[in-house]
NUDRENDO-794806 format. One record per residue (C-alpha): chain; x, y, z; residue in one letter; residue number from 0. Coordinates in Angstrom, 2 decimals, always signed. Layout:
! NUDRENDO-794806
   chain        px        py        pz   res     n
       A         X         Y         Z     A   NUM
...
This chain:
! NUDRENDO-794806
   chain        px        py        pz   res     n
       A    -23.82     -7.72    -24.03     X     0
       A    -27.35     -7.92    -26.03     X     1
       A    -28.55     -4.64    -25.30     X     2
       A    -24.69     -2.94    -26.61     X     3
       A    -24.59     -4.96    -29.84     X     4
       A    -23.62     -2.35    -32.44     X     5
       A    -20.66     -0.94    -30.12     X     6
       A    -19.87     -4.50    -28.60     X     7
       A    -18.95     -5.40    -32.34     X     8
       A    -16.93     -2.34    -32.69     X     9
       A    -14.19     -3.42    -30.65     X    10
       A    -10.67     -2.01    -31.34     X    11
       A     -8.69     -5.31    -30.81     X    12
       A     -4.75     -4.76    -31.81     X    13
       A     -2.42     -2.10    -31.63     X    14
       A     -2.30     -1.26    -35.51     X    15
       A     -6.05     -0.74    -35.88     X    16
       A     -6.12     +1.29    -32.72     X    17
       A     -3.49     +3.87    -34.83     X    18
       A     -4.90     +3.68    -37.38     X    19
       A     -8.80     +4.93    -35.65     X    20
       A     -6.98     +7.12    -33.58     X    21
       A     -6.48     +9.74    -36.86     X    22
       A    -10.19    +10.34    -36.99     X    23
       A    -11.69     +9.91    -33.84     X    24
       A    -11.37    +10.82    -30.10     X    25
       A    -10.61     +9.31    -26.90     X    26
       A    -13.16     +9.42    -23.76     X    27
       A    -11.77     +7.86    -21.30     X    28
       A    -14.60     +5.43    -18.62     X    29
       A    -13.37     +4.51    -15.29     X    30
       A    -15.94     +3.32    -12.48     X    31
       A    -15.38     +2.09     -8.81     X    32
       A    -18.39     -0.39     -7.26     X    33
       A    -19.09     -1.37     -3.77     X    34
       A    -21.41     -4.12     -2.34     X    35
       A    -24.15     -1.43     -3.12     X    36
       A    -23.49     -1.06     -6.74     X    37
       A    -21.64     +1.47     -8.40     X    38
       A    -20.67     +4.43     -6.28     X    39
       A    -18.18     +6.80     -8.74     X    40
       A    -18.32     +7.28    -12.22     X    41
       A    -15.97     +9.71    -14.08     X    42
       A    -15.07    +10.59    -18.00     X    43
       A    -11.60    +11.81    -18.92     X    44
       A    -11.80    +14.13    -21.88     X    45
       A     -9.12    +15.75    -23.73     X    46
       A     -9.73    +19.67    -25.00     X    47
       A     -8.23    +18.99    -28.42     X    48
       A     -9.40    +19.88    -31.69     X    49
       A    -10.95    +17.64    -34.37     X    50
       A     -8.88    +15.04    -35.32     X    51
       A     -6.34    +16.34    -32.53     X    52
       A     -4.54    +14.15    -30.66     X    53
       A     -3.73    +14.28    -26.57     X    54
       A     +0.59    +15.23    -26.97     X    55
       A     +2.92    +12.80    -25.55     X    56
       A     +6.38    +12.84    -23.75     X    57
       A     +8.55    +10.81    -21.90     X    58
       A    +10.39    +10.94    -18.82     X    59
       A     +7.85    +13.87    -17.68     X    60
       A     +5.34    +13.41    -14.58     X    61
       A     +1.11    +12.78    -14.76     X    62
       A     +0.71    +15.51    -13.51     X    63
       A     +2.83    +17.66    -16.30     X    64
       A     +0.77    +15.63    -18.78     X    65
       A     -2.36    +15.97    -17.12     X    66
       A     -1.94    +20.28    -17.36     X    67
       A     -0.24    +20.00    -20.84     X    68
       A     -3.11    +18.63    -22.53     X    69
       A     -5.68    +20.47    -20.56     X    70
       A     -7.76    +17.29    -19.47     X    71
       A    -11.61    +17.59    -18.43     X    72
       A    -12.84    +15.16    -16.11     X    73
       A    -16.35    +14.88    -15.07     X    74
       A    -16.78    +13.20    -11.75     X    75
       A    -20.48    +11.65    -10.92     X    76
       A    -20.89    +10.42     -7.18     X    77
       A    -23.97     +8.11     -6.29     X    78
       A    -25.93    +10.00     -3.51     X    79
       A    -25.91     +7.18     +0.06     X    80
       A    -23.31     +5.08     -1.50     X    81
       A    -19.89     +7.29     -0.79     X    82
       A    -17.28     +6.05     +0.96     X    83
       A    -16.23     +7.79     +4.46     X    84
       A    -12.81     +7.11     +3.17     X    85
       A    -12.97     +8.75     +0.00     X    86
       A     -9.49    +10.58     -0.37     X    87
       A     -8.21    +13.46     -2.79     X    88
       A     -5.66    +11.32     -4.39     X    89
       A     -2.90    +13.07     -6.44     X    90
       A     -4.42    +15.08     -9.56     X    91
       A     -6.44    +18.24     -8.61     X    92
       A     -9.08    +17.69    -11.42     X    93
       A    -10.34    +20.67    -13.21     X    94
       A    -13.68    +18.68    -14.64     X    95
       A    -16.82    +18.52    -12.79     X    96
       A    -18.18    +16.62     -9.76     X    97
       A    -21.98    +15.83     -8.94     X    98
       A    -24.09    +13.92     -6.77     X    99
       A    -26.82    +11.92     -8.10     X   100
       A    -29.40     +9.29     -7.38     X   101
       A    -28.10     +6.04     -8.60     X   102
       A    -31.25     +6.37    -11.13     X   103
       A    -29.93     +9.61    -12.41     X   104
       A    -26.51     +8.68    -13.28     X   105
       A    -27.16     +7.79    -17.16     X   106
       A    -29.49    +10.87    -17.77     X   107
       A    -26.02    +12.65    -16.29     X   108
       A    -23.51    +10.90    -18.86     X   109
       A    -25.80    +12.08    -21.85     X   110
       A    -25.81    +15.35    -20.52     X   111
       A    -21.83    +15.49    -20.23     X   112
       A    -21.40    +13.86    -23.74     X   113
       A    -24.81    +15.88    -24.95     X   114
       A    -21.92    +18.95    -24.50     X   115
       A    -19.19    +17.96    -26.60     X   116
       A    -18.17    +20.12    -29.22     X   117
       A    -15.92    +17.84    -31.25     X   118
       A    -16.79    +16.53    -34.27     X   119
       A    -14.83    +13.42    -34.97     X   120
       A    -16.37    +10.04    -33.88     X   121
       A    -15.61     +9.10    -30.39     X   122
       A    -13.81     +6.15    -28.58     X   123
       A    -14.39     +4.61    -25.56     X   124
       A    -11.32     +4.47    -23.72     X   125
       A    -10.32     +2.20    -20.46     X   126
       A     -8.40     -0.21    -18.73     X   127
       A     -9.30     -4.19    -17.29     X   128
       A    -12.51     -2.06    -19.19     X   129
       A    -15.37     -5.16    -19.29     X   130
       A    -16.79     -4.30    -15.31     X   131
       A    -17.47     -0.83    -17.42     X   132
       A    -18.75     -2.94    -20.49     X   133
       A    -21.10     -5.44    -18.50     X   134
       A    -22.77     -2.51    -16.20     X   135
       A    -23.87     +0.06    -19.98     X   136
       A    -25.03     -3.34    -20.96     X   137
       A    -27.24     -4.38    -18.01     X   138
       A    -27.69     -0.53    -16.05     X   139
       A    -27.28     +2.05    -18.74     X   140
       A    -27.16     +1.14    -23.02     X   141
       A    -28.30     +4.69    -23.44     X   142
       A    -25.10     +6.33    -23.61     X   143
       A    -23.33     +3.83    -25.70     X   144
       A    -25.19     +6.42    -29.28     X   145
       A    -22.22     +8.61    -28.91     X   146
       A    -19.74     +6.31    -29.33     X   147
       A    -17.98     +4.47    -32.67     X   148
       A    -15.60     +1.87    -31.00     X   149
       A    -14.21     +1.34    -27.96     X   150
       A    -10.79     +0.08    -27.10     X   151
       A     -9.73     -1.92    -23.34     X   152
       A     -6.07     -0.86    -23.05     X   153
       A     -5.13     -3.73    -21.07     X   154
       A     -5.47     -5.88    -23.71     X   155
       A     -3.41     -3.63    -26.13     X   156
       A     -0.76     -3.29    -23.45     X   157
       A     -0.67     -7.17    -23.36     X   158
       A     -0.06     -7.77    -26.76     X   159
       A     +3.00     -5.13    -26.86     X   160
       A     +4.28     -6.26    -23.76     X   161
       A     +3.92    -10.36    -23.93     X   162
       A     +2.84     -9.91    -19.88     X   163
       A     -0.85    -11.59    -19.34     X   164
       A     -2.14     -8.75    -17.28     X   165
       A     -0.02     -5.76    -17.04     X   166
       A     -1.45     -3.35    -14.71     X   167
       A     -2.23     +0.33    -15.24     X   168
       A     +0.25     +1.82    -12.92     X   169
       A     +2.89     -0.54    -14.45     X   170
       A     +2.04     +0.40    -18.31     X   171
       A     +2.64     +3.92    -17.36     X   172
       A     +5.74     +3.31    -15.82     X   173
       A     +6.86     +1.47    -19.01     X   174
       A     +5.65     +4.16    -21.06     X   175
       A     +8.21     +6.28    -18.72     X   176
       A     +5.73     +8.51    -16.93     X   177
       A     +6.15     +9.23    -13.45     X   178
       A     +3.14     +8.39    -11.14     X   179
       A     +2.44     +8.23     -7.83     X   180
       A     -0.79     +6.78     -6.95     X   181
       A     -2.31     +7.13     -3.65     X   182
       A     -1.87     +3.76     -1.47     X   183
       A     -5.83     +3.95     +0.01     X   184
       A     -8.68     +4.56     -2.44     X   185
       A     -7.82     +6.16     -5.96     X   186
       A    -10.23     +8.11     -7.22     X   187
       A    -12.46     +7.21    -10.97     X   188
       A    -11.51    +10.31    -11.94     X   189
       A     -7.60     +9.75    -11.71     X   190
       A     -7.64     +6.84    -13.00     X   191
       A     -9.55     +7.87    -16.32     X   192
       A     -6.76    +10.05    -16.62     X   193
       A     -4.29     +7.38    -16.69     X   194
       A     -6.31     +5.87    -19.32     X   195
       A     -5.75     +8.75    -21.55     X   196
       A     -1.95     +8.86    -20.86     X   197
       A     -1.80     +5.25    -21.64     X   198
       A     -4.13     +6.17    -24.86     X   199
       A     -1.90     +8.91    -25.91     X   200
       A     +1.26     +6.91    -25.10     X   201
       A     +0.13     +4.18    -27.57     X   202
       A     -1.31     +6.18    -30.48     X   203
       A     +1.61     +9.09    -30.11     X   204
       A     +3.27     +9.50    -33.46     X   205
       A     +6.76    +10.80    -32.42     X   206
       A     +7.89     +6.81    -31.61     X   207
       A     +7.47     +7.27    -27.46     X   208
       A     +7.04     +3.34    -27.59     X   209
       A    +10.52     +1.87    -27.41     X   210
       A    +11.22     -1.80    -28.12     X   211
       A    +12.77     -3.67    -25.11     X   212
       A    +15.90     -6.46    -25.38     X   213
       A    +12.96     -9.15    -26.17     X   214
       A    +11.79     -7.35    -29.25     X   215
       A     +8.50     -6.21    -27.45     X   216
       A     +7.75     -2.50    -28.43     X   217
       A     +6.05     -2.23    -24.04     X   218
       A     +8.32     -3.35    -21.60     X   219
       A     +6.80     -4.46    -18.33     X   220
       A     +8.63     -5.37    -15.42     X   221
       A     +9.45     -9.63    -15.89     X   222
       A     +7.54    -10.57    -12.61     X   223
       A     +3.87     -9.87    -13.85     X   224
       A     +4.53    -12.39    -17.15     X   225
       A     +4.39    -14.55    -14.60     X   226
       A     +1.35    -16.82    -13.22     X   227
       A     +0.20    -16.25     -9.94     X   228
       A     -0.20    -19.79     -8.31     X   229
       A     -2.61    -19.49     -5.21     X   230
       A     -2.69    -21.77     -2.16     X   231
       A     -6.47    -22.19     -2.03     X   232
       A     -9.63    -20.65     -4.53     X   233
       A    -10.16    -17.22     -3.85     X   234
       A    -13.98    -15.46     -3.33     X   235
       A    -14.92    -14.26     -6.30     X   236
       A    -13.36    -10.36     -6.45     X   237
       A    -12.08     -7.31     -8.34     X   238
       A     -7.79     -8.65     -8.79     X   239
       A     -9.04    -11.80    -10.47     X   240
       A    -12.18    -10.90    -12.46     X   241
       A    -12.29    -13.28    -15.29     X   242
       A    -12.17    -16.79    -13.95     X   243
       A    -13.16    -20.60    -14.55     X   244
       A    -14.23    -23.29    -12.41     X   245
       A    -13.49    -26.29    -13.64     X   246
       A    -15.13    -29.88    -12.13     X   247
       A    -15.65    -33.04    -13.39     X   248
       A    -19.35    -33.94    -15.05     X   249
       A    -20.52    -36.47    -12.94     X   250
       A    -19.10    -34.77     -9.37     X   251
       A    -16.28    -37.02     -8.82     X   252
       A    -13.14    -36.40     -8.69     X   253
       A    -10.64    -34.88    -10.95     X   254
       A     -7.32    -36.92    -12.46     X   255
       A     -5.03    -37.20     -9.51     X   256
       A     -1.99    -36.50    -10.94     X   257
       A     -2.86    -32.70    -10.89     X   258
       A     -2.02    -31.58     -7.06     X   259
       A     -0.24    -28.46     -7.52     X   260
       A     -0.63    -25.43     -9.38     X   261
       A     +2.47    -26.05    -11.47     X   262
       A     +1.00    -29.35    -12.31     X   263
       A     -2.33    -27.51    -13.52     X   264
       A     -0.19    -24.95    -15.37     X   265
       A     +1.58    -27.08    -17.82     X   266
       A     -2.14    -28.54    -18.99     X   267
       A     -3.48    -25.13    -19.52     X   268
       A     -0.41    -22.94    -20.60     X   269
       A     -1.11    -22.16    -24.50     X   270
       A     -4.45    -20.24    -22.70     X   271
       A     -1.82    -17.66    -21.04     X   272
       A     -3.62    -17.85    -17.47     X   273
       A     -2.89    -15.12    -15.13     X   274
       A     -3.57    -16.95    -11.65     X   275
       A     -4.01    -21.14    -10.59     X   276
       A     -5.58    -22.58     -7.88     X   277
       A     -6.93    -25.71     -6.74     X   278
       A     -9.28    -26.67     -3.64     X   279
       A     -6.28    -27.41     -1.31     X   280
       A     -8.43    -28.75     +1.42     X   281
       A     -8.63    -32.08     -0.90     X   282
       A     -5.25    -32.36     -1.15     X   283
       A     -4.30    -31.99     +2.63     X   284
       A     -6.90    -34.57     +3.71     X   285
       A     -5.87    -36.89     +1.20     X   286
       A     -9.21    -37.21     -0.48     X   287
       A     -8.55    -35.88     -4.12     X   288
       A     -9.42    -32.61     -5.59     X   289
       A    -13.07    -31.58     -7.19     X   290
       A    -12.22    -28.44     -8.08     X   291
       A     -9.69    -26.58    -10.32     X   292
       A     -9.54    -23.18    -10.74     X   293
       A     -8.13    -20.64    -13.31     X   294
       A     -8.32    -16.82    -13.61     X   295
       A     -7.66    -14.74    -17.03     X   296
       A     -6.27    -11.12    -17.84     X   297
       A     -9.47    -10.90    -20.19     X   298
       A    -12.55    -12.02    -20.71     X   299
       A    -11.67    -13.19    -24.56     X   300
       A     -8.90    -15.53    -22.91     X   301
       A    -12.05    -16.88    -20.25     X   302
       A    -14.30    -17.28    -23.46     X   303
       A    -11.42    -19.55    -25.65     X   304
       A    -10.90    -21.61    -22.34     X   305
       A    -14.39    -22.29    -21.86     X   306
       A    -15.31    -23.23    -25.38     X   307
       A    -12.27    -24.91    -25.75     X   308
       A    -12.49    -26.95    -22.43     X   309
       A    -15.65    -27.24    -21.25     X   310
       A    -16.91    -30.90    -22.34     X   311
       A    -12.77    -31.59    -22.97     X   312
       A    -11.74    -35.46    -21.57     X   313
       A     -8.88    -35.20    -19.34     X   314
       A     -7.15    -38.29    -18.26     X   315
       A    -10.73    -40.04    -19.14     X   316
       A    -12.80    -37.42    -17.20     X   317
       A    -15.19    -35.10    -18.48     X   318
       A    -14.55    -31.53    -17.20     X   319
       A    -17.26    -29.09    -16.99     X   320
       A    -16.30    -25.38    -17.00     X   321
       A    -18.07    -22.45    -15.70     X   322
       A    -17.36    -19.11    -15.68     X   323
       A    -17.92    -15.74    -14.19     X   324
       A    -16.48    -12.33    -13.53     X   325
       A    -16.75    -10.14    -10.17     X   326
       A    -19.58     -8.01    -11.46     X   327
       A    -21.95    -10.53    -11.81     X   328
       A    -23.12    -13.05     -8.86     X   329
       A    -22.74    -16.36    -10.63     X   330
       A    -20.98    -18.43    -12.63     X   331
       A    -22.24    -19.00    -16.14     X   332
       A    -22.97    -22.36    -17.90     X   333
C-alpha cells in the first residue's frame, strides 16, 4: 500500500476508537464489484447529515426505512464496455447519481463527487471485507485517498464484537436486527455501500442498539459462521476466500504425514482463527503424501501474522514456506 501511506496508517482498528472518531468525523461509505476486466461499478454511500451529525439508528425496522430516514446519497459510477448484461435493480431505489465512464475517468469522477461535499468534519472511509477497495486506490487511483482522515473495514469490527472469523454483511445486519432482503443474482455497489452505512451507524449509534448475546459478545452472529470451513480440495484463487496461504515445504518434498485431513491441519493452526482449510486431496487419494496445505483468513492482518509467524517455521522437522495472496492480485507473494 506504498502509494496510500498516510491513510494506510490511519486505520480505525477496534470498536472503542471507532466511537470515539465517529463524534468528529463522517462516514463515506466504498463498495466496488470487479470482473475479469477490472473493475466495472463503483459507488459512495453518503449520509445528508450535518457536521458532526450522525446517520440515526433503530432496531427491528427494515433497510429500506433506514435508507429514507437518513436521507442517503449514493453516487453510482459504471465503467463504459465492462457492464454486465445481467446487471439487476436490486432492492433500494437509490436517490444518488449514476454515470458512465471510461475506466480512465473513474478517479477524476470520485474527486468530483467528494470535490462537492459540504461537510466540514474530517471524513471516514467506510466498508466491508474493505482491502479489494484498499489494494485497487493503492495501485489504480491514490488520488482520492486527500479527502479522507481514517478509514475503518467493518468486517473486522464486526469480528471482534461477535467472536465469528468472518461474519458476513448480510448476517451483521441481521444481528444488528435490520430487516434485509438482498437480491439472490447480482447486488448492486450501490446497495451494498448502503449496508455499510447501516452497519456504520449500527456500531457507532449512541442509544445502546448493540445488545450483548448469552456469550457476553455485544454482536451476535448466527453459531455456524464461527465455524471453519474445511474444503475437500484447494480452491482457484476467488472473491469468498480472498486472503489465503499456501503453505509447502522448502526443499519441494513432502509435508509431515500425519496431517491428512483438514481437522488434522486445524488443530496446528487454530490460535491464527482461520476461516477455511484445505489440503491437495489428490495426494492423499493416491497415496503419495501431500505438498500442499492451504489456509484462507477473514483479513488480511490474520494472513500477515500467519505468514510472518510461519513462513520459515519447522514442522515435524520440515521447513514450511508460506506464500500468500488475495483475489485482486494474480500471484502469490513471497
Amino acid at each position: 500500500m506504498r502509494h496510500i501511506k498516510s491513510l494506510w496508517g490511519s486505520n480505525i482498528s477496534d470498536f472503542e476508537l471507532l466511537k470515539e472518531h465517529s463524534l468528529r468525523s463522517s462516514p463515506v461509505a466504498l463498495k466496488i464489484k470487479f470482473s475479469e476486466q477490472g473493475l466495472t461499478e463503483l459507488a459512495l454511500g453518503i449520509p445528508r447529515t450535518k457536521k458532526d451529525q450522525q446517520p440515526m439508528f433503530c432496531r427491528n425496522s427494515t433497510l429500506l426505512a433506514w435508507y429514507h430516514q437518513n436521507q442517503i446519497e449514493t453516487h453510482t459510477i459504471l465503467v463504459r464496455d465492462r457492464i454486465s448484461k445481467n446487471l439487476s435493480r436490486e432492492g433500494i431505489e437509490c436517490e444518488g447519481s449514476t454515470v458512465l465512464v471510461g475506466a480512465e475517468e473513474v478517479g477524476s469522477t470520485i474527486i468530483q463527487i467528494l470535490s462537492r461535499l459540504d461537510n466540514q468534519s474530517s471524513l471516514i472511509l467506510v466498508g466491508f471485507s474493505l482491502y479489494p477497495e484498499m489494494e485497487w486506490i493503492s495501485q489504480k487511483c491514490p488520488a482520492p485517498v486527500s479527502f479522507f482522515t481514517y478509514w475503518v473495514d467493518l468486517q473486522y469490527i464486526a469480528s471482534e464484537l461477535s467472536g465469528s472469523s468472518a461474519p458476513k454483511l448480510f448476517e451483521v445486519i441481521k444481528a444488528m436486527g435490520i430487516s434485509d432482503q438482498p437480491s439472490p443474482t447480482l447486488h448492486r455497489a450501490a446497495n451494498d455501500a448502503v449496508r455499510c452505512l447501516v452497519v456504520y451507524s449500527g456500531l457507532t449509534t449512541s442509544d445502546n442498539s448493540i445488545s450483548e448475546g448469552s456469550e457476553g459478545r455485544l454482536l451476535v452472529i448466527t453459531p455456524k459462521d464461527q465455524k471453519c470451513c474445511f474444503l475437500d480440495r484447494i480452491p482457484r484463487k476467488g472473491k469468498r476466500y480472498p486472503f489465503s496461504a499456501r503453505i509447502t515445504s522448502a526443499d519441494g518434498s513432502h509435508l509431515p504425514s500425519r496431517f491428512d485431513t483438514p481437522l488434522s491441519l486445524l488443530e496446528t493452526f487454530r490460535k491464527y482463527e482461520p476461516s477455511a482449510i484445505a489440503l491437495n486431496s489428490h495426494g492423499i487419494r493416491k497415496n503419495t503424501g501431500v505438498k500442499v496445505w492451504w489456509v484462507s483468513f477473514a483479513n488480511m492482518e490474520r494472513l500477515e501474522r500467519f505468514k510472518v509467524e510461519m513462513d520459515g517455521f519447522l514442522v515435524d522437522g520440515i521447513t514450511v514456506v508460506v506464500e500468500s495472496s488475495t483475489h485482486y492480485g494474480q500471484n502469490w507473494l513471497h
